[in-house]
Backbone as CSV, one residue per row, in Angstrom:
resi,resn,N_x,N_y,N_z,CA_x,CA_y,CA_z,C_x,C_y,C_z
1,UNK,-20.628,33.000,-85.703,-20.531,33.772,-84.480,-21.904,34.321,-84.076
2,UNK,-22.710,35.027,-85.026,-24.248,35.208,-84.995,-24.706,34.132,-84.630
3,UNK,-24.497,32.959,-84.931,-25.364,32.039,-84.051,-25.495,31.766,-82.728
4,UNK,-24.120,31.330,-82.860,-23.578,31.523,-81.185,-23.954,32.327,-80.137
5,UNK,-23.672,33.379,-80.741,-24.181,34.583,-79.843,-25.990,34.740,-79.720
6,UNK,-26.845,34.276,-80.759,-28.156,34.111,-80.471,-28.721,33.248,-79.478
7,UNK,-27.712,31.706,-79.701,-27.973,30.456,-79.159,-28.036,30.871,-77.798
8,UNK,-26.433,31.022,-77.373,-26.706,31.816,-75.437,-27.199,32.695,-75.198
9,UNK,-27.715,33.688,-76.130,-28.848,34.318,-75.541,-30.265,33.842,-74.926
10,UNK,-30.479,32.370,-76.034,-31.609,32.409,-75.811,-31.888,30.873,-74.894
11,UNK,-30.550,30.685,-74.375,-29.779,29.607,-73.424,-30.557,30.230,-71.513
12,UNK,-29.385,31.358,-71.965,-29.996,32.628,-71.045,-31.035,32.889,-70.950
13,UNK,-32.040,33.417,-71.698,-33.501,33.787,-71.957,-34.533,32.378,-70.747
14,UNK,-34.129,31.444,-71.109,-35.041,30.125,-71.092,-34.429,29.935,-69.693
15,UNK,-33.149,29.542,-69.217,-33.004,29.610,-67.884,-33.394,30.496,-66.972
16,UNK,-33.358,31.950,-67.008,-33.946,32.794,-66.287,-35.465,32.475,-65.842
17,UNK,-36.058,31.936,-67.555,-37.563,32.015,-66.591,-38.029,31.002,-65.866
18,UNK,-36.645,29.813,-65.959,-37.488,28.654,-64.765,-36.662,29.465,-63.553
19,UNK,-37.748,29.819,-63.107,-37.594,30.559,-61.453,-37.070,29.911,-60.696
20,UNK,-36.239,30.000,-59.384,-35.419,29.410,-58.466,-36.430,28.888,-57.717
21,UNK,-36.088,27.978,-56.883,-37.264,27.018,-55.960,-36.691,27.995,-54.156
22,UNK,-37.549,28.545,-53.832,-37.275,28.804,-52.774,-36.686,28.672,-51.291
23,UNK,-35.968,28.922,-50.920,-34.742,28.309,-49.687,-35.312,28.286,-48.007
24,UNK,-34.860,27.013,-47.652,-35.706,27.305,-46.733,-36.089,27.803,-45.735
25,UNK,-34.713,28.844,-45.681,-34.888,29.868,-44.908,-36.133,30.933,-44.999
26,UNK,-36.199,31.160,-46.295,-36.789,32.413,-46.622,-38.502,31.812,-46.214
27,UNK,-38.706,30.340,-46.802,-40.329,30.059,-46.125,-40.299,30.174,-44.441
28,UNK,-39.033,29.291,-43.677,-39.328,29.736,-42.190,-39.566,31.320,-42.189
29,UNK,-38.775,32.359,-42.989,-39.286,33.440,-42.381,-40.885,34.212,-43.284
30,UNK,-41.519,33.357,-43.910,-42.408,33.557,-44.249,-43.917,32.522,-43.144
31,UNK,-43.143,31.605,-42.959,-44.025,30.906,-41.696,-44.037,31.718,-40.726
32,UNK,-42.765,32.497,-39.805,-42.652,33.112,-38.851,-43.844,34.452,-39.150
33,UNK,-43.274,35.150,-40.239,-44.740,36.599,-40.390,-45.765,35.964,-40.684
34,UNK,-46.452,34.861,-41.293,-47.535,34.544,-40.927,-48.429,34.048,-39.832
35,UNK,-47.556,33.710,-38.946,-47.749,33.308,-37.656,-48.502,31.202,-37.593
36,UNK,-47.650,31.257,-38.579,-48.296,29.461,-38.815,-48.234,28.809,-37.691
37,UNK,-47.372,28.733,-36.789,-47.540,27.999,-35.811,-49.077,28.063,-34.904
38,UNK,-48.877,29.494,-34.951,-50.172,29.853,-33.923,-51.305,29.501,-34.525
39,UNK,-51.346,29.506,-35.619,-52.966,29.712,-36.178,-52.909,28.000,-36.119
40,UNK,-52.163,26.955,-36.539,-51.885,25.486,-36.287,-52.731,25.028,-34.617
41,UNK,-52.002,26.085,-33.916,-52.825,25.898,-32.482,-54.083,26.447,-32.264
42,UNK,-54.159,27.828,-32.983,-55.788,27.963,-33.044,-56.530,27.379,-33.626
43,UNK,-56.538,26.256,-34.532,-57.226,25.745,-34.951,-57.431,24.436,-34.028
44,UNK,-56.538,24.426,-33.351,-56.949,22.755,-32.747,-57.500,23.590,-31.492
45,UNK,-57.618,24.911,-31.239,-58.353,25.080,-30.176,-60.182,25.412,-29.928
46,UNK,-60.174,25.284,-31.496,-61.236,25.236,-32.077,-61.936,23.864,-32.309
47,UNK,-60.559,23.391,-32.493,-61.288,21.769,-33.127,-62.359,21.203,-32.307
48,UNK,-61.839,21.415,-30.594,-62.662,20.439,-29.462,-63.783,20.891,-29.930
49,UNK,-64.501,22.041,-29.939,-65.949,22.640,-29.579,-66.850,21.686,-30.805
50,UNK,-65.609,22.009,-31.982,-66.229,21.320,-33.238,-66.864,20.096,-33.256
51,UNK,-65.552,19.116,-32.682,-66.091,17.660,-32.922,-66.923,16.952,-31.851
52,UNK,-67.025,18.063,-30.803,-68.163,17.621,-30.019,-69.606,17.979,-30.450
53,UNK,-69.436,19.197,-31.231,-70.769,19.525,-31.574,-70.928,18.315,-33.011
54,UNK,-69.924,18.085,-33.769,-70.529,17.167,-34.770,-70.723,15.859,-34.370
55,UNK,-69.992,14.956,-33.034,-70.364,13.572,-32.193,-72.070,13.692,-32.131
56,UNK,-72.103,15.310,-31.328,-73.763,15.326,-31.064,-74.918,15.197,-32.110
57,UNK,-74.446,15.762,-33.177,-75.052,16.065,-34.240,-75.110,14.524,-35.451
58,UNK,-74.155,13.576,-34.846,-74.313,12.248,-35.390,-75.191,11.571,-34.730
59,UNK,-75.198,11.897,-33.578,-76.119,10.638,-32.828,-77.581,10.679,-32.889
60,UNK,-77.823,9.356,-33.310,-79.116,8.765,-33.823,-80.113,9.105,-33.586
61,UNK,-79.988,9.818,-31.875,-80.997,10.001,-31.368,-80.508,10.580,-29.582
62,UNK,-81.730,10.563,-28.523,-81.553,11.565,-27.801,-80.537,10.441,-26.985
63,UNK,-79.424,11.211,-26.467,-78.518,9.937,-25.244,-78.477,10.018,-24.638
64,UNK,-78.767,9.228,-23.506,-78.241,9.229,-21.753,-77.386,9.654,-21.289
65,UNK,-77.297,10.321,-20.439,-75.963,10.953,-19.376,-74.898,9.733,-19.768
66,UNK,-74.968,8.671,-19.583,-73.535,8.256,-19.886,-73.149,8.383,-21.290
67,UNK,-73.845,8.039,-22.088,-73.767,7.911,-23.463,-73.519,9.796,-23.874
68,UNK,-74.084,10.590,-23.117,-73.447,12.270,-23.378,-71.678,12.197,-22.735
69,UNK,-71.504,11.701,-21.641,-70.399,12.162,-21.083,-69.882,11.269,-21.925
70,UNK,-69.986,10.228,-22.365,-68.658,9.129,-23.280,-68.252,10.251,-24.583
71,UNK,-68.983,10.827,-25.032,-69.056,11.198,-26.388,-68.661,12.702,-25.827
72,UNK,-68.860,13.126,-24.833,-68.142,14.338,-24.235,-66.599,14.405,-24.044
73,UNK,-66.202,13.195,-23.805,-64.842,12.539,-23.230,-64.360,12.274,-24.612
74,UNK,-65.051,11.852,-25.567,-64.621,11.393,-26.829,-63.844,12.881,-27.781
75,UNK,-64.529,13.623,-27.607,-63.824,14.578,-28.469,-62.308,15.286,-27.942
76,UNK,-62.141,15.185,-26.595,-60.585,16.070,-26.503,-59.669,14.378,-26.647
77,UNK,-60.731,13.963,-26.261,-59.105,12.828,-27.021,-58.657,12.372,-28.529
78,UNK,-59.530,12.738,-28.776,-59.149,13.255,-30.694,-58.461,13.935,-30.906
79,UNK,-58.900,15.188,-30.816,-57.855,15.882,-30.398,-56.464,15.998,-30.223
80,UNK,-56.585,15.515,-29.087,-54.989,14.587,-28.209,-54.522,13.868,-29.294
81,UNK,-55.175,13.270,-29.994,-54.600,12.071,-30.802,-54.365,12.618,-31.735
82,UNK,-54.953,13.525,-32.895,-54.504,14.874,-33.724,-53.066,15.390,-33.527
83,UNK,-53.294,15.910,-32.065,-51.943,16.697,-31.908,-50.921,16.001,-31.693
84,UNK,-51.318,14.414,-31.513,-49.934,13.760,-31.324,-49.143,13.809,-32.903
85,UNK,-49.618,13.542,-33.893,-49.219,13.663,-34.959,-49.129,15.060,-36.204
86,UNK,-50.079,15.779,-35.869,-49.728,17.107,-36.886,-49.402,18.249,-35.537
87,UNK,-48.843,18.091,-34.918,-48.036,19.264,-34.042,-47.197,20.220,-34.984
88,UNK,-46.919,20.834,-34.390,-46.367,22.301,-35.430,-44.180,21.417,-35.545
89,UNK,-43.827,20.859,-34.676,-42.675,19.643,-35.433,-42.888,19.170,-36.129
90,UNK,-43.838,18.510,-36.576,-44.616,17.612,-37.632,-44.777,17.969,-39.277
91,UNK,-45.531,19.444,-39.002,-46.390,19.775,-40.084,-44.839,20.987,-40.292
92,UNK,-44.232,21.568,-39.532,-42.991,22.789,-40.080,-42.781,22.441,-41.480
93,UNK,-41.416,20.739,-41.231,-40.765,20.629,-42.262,-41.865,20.150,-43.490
94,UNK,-42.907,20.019,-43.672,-44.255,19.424,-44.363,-44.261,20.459,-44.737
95,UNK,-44.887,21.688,-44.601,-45.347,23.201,-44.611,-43.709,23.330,-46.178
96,UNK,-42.620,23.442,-45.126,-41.879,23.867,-45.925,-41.792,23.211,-47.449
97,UNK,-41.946,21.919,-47.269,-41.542,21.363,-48.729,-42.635,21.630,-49.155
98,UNK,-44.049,22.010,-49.159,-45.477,22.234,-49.712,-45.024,23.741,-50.457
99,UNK,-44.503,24.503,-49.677,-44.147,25.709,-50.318,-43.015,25.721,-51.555
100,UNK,-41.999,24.843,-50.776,-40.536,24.628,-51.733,-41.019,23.578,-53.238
101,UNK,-42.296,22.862,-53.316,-42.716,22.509,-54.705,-44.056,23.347,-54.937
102,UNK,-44.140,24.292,-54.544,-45.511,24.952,-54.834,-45.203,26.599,-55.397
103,UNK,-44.292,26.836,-54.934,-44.035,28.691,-54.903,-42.681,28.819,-55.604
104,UNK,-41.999,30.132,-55.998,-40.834,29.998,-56.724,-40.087,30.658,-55.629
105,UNK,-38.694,31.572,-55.256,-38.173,32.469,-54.626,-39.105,33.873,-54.986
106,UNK,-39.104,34.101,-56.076,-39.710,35.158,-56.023,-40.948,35.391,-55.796
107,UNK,-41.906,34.155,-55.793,-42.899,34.376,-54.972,-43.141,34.624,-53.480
108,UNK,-42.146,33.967,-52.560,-41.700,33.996,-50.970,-41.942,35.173,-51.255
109,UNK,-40.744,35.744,-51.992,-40.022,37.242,-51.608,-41.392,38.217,-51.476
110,UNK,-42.433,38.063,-52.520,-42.883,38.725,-52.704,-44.150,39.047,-51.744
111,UNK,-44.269,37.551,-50.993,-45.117,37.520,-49.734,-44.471,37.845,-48.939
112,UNK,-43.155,37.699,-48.450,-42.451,38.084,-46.968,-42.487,39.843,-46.905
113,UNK,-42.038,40.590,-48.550,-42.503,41.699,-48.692,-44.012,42.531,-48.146
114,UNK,-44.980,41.488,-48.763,-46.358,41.652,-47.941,-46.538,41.941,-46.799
115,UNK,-45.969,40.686,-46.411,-46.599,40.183,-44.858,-45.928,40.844,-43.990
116,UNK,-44.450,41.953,-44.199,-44.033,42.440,-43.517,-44.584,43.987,-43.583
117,UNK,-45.539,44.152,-44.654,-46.413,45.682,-44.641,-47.584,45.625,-43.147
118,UNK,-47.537,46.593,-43.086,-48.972,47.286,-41.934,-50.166,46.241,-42.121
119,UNK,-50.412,46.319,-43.320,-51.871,45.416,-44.005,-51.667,43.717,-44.016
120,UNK,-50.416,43.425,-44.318,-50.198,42.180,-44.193,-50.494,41.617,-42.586
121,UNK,-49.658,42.617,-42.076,-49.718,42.195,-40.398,-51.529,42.132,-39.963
122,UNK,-52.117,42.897,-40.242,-53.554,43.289,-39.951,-54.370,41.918,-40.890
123,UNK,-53.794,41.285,-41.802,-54.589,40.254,-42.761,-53.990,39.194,-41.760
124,UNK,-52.912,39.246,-41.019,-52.589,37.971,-40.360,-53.179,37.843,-39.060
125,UNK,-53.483,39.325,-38.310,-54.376,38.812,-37.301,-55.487,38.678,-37.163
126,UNK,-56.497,39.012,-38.284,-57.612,38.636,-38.506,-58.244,37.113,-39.037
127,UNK,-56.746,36.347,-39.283,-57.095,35.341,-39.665,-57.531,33.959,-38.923
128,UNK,-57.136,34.373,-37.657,-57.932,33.263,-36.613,-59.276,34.179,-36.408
129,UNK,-59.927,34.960,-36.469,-61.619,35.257,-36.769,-61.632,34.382,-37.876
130,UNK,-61.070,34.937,-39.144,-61.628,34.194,-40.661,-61.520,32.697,-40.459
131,UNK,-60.681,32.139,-39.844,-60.808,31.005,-39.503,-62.156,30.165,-38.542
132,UNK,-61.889,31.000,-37.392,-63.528,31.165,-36.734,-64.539,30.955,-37.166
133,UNK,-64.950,31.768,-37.786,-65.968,32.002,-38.740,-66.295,30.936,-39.669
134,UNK,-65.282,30.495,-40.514,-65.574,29.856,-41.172,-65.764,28.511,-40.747
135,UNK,-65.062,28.118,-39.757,-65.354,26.860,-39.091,-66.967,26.768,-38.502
136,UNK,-67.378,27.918,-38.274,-68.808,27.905,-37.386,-69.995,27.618,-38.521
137,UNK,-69.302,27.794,-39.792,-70.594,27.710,-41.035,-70.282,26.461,-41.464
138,UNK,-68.743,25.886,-41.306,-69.197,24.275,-41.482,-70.051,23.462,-40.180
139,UNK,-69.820,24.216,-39.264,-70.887,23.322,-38.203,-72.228,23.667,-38.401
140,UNK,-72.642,24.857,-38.933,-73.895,25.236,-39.274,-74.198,23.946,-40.637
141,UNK,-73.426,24.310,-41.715,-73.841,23.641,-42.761,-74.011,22.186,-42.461
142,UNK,-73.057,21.422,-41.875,-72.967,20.125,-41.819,-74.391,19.449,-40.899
143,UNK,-75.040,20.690,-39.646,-75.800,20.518,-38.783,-76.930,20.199,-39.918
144,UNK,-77.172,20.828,-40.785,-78.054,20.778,-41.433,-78.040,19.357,-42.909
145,UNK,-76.980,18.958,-42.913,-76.937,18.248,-43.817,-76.768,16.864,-43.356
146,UNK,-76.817,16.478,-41.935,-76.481,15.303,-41.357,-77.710,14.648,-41.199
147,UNK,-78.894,15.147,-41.567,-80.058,14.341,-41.465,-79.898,13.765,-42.909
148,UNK,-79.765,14.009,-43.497,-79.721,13.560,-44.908,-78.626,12.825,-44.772
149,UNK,-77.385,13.118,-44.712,-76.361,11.734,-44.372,-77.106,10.976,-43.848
150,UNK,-77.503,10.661,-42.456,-78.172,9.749,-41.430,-79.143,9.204,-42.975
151,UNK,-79.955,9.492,-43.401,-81.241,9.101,-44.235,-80.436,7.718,-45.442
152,UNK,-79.284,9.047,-46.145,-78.578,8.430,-47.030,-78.079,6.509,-46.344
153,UNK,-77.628,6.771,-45.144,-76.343,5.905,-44.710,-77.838,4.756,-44.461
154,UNK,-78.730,4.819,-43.986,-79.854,4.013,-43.427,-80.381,3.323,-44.257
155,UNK,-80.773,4.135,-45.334,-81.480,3.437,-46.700,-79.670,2.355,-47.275
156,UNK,-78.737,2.745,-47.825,-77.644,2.055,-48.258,-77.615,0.542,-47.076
157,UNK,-77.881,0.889,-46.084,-77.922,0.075,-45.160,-78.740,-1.075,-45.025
158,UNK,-79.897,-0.702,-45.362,-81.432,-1.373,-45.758,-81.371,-1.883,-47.236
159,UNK,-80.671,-1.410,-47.989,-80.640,-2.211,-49.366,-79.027,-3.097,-49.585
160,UNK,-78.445,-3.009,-48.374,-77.041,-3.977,-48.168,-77.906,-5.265,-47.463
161,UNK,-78.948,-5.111,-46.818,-79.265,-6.197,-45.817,-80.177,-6.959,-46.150
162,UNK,-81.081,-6.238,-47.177,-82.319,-6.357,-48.434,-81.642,-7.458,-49.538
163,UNK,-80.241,-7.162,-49.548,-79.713,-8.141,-50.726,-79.152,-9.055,-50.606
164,UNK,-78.651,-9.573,-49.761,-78.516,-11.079,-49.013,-79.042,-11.994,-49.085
């Protein structure tokens, strides 16, 4: 009977700590206080400025009015073509299962708890700045590191054509 009674204890013990996988209600209402959708759209409203400044920042050299406006024209249709596929329909049910194999219930809980404090709300609207921001230091960084790509890609280029 001592055994028994140890065994489901420790039956009990071991089930408790594999944590429940979270429902998917509770991530929509953890998407909803984070405001995922929006920040999904602030980021693609960011994207244009981006990939026009990195088109510019690829090209070889100085370009002609047509060759500016093609490559001007080139970036919102990326874009376009982006949003045809990761739109906030797209990426929701994605989002959710990323959370539902990533987080337990009691982790949700413990963010929806958060995110529904004063500070949570204030960490969520600061996060299209932090987003901002951080997007502007990959265009900084990358501005600076694309001569060296360009160098890298030229020489690989010259020793592909060298070996023939």
């Amino acid at each position: 009977m001592r055994k028994s009674l140890m065994s489901l204890t420790l039956m009990l013990a071991a089930g408790s700590a594999c944590a429940a996988p979270p429902s998917a209600e509770s991530i929509e209402r953890l998407l909803s206080l984070t405001r995922a959708e929006a920040l999904v759209e602030n980021t693609y409203a960011q994207l244009e400025p981006f990939m026009r400044q990195t088109l510019r920042a690829a090209a070889p050299g100085p370009l002609t009015p047509a060759q500016q406006k093609a490559m001007d024209e080139l970036a919102p249709q990326l874009v376009a073509t982006l949003r045809e596929d990761f739109n906030w329909g797209v990426l929701k049910p994605e989002y959710i299962r990323i959370y539902q194999e990533t987080l337990d219930q009691t982790e949700v809980d413990g963010l929806i708890a958060f995110y529904e404090t004063p500070v949570g709300q204030s960490t969520i609207s600061k996060m299209p700045l932090v987003m901002q921001r951080s997007l502007a230091l990959s265009q900084q960084k990358l501005q600076t590191l694309m001569p060296r790509i360009q160098r890298l890609a030229e020489t690989s280029a010259k020793k592909a054509l060298s070996a023939r």
